[in-house]
C-alpha positions as CSV (number, residue, x, y, z in Angstrom):
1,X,-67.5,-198.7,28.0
2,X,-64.3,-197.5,27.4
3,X,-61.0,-197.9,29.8
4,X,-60.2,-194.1,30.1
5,X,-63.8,-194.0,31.2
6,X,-62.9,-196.1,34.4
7,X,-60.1,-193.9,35.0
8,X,-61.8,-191.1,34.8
9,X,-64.1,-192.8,37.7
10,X,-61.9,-194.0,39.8
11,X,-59.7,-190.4,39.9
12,X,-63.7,-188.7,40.7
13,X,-63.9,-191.2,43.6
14,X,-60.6,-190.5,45.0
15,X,-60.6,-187.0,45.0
16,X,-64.6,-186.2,45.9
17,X,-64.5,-183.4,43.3
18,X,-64.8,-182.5,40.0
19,X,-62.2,-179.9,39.4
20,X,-59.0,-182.0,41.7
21,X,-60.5,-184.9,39.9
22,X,-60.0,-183.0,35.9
23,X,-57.3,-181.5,37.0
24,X,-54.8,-184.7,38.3
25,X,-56.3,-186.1,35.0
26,X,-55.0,-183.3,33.1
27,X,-58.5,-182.7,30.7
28,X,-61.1,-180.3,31.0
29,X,-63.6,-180.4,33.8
30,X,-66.8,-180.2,31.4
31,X,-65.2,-183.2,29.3
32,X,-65.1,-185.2,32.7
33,X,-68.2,-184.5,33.3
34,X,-69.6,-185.4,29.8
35,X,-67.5,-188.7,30.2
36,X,-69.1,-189.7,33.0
37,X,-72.6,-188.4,32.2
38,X,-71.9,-191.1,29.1
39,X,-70.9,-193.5,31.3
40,X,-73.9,-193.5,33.7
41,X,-76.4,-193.6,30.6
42,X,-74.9,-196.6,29.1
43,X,-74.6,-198.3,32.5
44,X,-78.2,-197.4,33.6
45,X,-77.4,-196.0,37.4
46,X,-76.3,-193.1,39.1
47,X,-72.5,-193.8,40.1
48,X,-72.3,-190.3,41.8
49,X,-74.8,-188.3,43.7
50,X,-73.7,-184.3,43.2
51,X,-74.6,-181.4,44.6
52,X,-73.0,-178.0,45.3
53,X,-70.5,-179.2,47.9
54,X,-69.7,-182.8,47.5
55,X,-69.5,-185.9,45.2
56,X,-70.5,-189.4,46.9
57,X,-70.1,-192.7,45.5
58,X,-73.9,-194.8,45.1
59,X,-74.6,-197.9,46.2
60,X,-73.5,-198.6,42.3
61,X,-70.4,-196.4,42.0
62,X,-69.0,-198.1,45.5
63,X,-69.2,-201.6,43.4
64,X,-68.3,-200.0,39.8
65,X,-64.9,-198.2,41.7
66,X,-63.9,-201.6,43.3
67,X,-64.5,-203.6,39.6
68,X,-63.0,-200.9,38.0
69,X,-60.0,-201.0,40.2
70,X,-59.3,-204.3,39.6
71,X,-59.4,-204.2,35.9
72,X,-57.1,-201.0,36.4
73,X,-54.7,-203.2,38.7
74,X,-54.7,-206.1,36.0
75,X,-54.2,-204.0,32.5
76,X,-51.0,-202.6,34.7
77,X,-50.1,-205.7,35.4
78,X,-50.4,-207.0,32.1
79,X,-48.2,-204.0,30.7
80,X,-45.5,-204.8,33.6
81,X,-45.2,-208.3,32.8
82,X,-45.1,-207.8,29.0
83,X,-42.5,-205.1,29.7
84,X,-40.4,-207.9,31.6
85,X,-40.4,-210.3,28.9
86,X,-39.5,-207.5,25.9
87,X,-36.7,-205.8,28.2
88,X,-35.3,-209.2,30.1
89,X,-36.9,-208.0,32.7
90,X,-36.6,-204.2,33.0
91,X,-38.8,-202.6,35.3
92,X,-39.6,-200.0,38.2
93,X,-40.8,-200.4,41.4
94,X,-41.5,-197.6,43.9
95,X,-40.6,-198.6,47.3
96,X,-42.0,-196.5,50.5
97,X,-39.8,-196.0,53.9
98,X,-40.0,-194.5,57.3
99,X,-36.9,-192.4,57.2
100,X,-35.4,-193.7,60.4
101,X,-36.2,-197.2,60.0
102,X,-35.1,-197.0,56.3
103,X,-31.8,-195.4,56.9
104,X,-30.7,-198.5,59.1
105,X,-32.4,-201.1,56.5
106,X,-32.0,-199.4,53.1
107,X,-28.5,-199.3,52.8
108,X,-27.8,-203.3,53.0
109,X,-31.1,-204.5,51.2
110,X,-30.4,-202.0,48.1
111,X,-27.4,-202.8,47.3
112,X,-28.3,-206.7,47.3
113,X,-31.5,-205.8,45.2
114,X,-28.9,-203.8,42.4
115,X,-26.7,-206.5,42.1
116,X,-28.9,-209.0,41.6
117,X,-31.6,-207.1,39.4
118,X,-29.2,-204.6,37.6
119,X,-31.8,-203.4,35.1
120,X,-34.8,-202.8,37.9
121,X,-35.4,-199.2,38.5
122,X,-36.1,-198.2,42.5
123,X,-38.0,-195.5,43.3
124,X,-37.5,-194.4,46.9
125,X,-40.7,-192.5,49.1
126,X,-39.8,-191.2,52.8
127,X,-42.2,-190.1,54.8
128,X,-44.3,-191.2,58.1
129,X,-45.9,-194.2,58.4
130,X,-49.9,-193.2,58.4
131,X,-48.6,-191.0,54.7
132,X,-46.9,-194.1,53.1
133,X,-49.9,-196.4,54.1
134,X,-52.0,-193.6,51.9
135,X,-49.8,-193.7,49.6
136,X,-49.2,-197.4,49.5
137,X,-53.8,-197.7,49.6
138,X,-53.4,-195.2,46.4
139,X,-51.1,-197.1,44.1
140,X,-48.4,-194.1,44.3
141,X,-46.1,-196.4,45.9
142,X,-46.0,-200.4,44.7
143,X,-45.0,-201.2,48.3
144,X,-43.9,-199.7,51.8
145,X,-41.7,-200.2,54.5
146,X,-44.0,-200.2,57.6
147,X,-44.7,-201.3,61.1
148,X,-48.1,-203.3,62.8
149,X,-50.5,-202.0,63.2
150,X,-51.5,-200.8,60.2
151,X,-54.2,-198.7,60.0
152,X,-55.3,-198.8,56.2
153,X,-57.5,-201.3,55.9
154,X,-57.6,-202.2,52.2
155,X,-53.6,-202.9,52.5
156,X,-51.8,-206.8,52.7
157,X,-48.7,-207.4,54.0
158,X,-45.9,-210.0,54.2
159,X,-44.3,-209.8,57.7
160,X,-40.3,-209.0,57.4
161,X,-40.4,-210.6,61.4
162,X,-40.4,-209.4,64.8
163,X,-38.0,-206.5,66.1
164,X,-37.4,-206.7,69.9
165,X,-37.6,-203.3,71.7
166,X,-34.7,-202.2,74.2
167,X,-34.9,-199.1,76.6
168,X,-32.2,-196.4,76.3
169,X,-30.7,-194.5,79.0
170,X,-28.3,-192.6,80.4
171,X,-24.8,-193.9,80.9
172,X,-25.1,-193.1,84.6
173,X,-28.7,-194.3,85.4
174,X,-29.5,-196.5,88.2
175,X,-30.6,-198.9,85.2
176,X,-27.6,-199.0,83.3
177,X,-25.0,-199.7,86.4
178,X,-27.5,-202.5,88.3
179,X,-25.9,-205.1,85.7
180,X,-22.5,-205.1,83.8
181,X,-21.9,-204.8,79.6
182,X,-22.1,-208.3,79.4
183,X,-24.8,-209.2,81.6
184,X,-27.6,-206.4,81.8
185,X,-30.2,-207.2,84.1
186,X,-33.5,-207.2,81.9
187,X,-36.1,-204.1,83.2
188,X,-39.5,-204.7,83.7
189,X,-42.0,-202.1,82.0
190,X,-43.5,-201.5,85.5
191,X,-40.1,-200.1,86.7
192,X,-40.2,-197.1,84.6
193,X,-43.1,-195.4,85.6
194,X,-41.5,-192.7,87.6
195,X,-39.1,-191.8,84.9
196,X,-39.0,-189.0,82.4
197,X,-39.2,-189.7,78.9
198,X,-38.1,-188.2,75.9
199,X,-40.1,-189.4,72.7
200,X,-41.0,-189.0,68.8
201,X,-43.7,-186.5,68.0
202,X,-47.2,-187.4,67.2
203,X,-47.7,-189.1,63.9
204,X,-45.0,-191.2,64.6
205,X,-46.0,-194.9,64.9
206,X,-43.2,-195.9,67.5
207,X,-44.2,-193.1,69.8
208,X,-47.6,-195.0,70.0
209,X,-46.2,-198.0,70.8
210,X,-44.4,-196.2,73.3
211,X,-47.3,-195.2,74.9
212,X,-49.0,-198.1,74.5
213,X,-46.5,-200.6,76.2
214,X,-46.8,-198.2,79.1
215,X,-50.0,-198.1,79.2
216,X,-50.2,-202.3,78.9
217,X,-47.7,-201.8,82.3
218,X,-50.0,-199.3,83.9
219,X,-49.0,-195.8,83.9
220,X,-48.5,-192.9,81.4
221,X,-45.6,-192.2,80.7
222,X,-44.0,-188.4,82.0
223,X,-43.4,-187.0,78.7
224,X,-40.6,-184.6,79.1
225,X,-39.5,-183.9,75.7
226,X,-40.3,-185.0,71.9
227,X,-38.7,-184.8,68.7
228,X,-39.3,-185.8,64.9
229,X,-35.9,-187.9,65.0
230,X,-35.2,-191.0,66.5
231,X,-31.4,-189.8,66.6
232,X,-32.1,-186.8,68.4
233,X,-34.3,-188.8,71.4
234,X,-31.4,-190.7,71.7
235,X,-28.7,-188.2,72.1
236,X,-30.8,-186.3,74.4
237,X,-31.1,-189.8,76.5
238,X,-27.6,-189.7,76.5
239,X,-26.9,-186.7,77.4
240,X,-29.4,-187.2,80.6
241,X,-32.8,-185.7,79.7
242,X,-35.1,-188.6,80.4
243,X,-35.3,-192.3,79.2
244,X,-36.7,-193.8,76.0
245,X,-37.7,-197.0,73.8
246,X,-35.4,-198.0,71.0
247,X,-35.7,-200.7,68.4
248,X,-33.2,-203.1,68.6
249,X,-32.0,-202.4,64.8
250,X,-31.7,-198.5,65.3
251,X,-29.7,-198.9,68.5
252,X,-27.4,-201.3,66.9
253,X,-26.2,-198.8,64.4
254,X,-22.9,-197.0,65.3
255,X,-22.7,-193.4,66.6
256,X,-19.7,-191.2,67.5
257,X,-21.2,-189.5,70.2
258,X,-23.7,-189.0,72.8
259,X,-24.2,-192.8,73.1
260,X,-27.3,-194.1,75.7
261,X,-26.9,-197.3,77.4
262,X,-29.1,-200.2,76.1
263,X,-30.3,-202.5,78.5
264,X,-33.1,-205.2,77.2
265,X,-36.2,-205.5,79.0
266,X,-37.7,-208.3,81.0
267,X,-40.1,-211.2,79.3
268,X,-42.6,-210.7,78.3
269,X,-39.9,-208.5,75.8
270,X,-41.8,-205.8,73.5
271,X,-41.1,-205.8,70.1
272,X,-43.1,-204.4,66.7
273,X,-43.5,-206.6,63.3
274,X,-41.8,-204.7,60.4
275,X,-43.7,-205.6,57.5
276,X,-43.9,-204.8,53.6
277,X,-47.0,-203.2,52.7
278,X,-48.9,-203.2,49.4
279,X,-52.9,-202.5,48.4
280,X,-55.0,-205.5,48.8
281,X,-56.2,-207.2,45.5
282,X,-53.0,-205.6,43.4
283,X,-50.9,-208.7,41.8
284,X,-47.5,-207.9,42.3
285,X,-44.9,-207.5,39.4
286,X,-42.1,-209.5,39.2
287,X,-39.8,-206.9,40.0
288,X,-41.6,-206.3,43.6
289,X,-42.1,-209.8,44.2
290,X,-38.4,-210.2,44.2
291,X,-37.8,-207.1,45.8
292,X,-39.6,-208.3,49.0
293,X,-37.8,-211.7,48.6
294,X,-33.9,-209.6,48.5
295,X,-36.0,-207.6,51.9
296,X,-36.6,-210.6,53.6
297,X,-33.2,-213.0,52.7
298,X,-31.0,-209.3,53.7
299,X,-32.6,-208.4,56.9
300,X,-32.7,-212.0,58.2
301,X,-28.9,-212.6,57.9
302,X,-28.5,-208.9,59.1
303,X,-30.7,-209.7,62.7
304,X,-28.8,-213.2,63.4
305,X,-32.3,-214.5,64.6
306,X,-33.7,-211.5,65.9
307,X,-36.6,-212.0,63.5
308,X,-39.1,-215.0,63.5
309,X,-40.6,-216.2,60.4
310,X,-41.7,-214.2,58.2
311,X,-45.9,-214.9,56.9
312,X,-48.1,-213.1,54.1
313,X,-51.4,-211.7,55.7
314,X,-54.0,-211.0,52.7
């Protein structure tokens, strides 16, 4: 058995076909198959059942691809942490973001990870949180940015803390005036289900908190207008087009213009768990280990005890 030859498998698993599989593994498909074909003889079982359309994983190939992806994980390991020692502790590690969330985060906990691990390379990955949590399961990204739930299974994560959730609106609203700067009066969920809200597209994981939190409180929610930017939801709250939800880290960032009012909302208070994500099983290198630990020591003096504890889930 040879370790290209579990390569070669675990690339025909992800992909379900032949010709994706030869061609991310940049050899011919015949030689792919003739790997393979070598493979099964030697092993004695059938690790893929073929026909004209598909390529499914056999009772054996389901427990060859999750073997195989741990021996995978630990060679890479092995070459990461021998490339530590031999370059005093050079490295890479690709980090994935929301966008949004990132923008707000990013900029402090960066900075802190340069200083103190000069020679680390970062890799940044922006995209939507159900993409980086495929991306994340695949190995293209070493961790991610994210919030709970998560709906990859086969990912861990260590929990960054708890972000509470505020409701914007308009400078003028009934719900901004009620209370004074210093002093808002805290908003029950329940109040708002006669309002119009504006809110993030689908495939957004805060517009389904969004929904769900009204849905704990009984209604569903009168959706007047969405949009793929956080940013834009809340200049359009400003500006008087409906309501919305905000977490407490995005609407403490400063804006010139088109400002909503944030007022908190009553206990119990909302909130999501940001977390940093990475694929069940994988040993983390050095350099992502310590990249979690800069995430973790940054954001907490950043929240002033906004966040709880943070705990590993495995």
């Amino acid at each position: 058995m040879e370790f290209r030859q579990l390569q070669y498998t675990l690339q025909i698993a992800a992909e379900r076909n032949f010709s994706r599989a030869a061609e991310k593994l940049h050899i011919a498909q015949p030689s792919l198959s003739q790997q393979l074909s070598k493979l099964e003889k030697e092993l004695g079982v059938l690790l893929f059942q073929r026909n004209t359309s598909t390529v499914e994983l056999t009772h054996a190939g389901v427990t060859f691809v999750e073997q195989a992806q741990k021996i995978v994980d630990a060679v890479e390991l092995l070459r990461q942490e021998m490339s530590d020692i031999s370059q005093l502790r050079k490295g890479k590690v690709v980090v994935g973001s929301m966008p949004i969330t990132g923008s707000h985060l990013l900029p402090h906990v960066l900075p802190a990870y340069q200083q103190a691990y000069p020679d680390i390379e970062v890799t940044l990955l922006e995209d939507a949180g159900l993409t980086l949590e495929k991306l994340t399961a695949s190995g293209k990204a070493d961790l991610s940015l994210l919030s709970l739930p998560l709906q990859e299974p086969s990912l861990s994560y260590v929990a960054i803390g708890e972000e509470r959730i505020d409701l914007a609106v308009p400078p003028h609203h009934p719900l901004a005036v009620r209370g004074n700067t210093d002093h808002p009066i805290p908003v029950h969920m329940e109040e708002l289900r006669d309002e119009s809200f504006v809110v993030l597209k689908k495939g957004q994981g805060f517009r389904k908190l969004t929904f769900d939190l009204c849905e704990q409180a009984g209604f569903d929610p009168n959706v007047v207008f969405e949009s793929n930017n956080i940013e834009t939801v809340q200049s359009l709250v400003a500006t008087g087009m409906g309501i919305t939800l905000v977490p407490r880290f995005i609407a403490r960032a400063p804006r010139s213009e088109f400002v909503p009012v944030y007022v908190p909302l009553a206990e119990p208070v909302p909130s999501r768990t940001l977390v940093v994500a990475y694929r069940q099983g994988r040993v983390l290198s050095k350099a992502a280990e310590a990249f979690i630990d800069t995430f973790k020591q940054t954001v907490a003096k950043l929240t002033e005890g906004d966040y709880e504890n943070p705990t590993s889930v495995d």
